[in-house]
N, C-alpha and C positions, 0 to 999 in steps of 0.2 A: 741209143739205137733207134728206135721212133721217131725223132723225129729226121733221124737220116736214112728212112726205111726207105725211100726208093729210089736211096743212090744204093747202099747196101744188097738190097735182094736179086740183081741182076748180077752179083759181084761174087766168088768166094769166100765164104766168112767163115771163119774161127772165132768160138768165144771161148773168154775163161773168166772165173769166179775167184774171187781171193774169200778164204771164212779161216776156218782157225780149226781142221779136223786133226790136224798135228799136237794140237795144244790142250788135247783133250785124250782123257785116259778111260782103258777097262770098256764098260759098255756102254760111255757117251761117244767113246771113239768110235765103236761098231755102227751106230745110228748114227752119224755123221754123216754115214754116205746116204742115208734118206731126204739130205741135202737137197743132194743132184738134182734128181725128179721136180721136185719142188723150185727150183732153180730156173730152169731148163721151163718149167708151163708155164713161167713171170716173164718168157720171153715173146716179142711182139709178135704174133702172125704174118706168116706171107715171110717170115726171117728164114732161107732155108739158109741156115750155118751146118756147115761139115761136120763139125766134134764141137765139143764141151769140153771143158775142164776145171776140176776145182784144184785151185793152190790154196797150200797154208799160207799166212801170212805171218805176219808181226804181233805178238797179243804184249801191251801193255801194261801196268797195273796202271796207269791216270787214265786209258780212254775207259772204263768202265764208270758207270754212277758205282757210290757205294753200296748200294742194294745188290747191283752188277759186278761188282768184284767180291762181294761174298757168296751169292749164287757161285759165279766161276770158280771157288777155293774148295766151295763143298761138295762139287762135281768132280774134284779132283784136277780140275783145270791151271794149265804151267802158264809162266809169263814166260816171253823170250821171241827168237827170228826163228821161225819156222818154215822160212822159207828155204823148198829144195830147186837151189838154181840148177841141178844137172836136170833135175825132170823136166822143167820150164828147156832149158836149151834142147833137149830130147825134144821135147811135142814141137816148139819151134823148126827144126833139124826134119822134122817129119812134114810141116807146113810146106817147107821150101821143097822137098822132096815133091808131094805135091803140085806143088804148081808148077814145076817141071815136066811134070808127064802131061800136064795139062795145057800144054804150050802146042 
């Protein structure tokens, strides 16, 4: 996004985040959304983006180092697709809705 900020900021923008708050249980899950915030100020100035959004993704057991997937086991942390395609087509569905009234 930087270095396409001043084709970007004159434009509409939506972002979203893939991390793994689906893949996490109990009260790593509840601090997951401490995410966002922290997400969201990593992002370049002068960006006005509409929304955010964080997806689960995909969790592995081989993208982790082995230190990394034993942290993730003692967390309580699931391997698997975590990903929820109705939300993603939801916020999508809501994007175009958008730019519709914005025409």
């Amino acid at each position: 996004m930087r270095e396409n900020l001043d084709v970007l900021a004159p434009r509409p923008v939506w972002v979203f985040s893939v991390g793994m708050p689906a893949a996490l249980r109990g009260p790593w899950r509840r601090m997951a959304a401490k995410e966002l915030p922290a997400i969201e100020e990593g992002l370049p100035p002068g960006l006005g983006y509409r929304s955010h959004r964080l997806f689960s993704g995909v969790v592995e057991g081989d993208q982790p180092s082995r230190t990394g997937r034993l942290l993730f086991q003692l967390v309580g942390g699931r391997y698997g697709d975590f990903r929820d395609w109705h939300a993603v087509d939801g916020w999508a569905t809501a994007i175009a809705g958008e730019l519709r009234v914005d025409r």
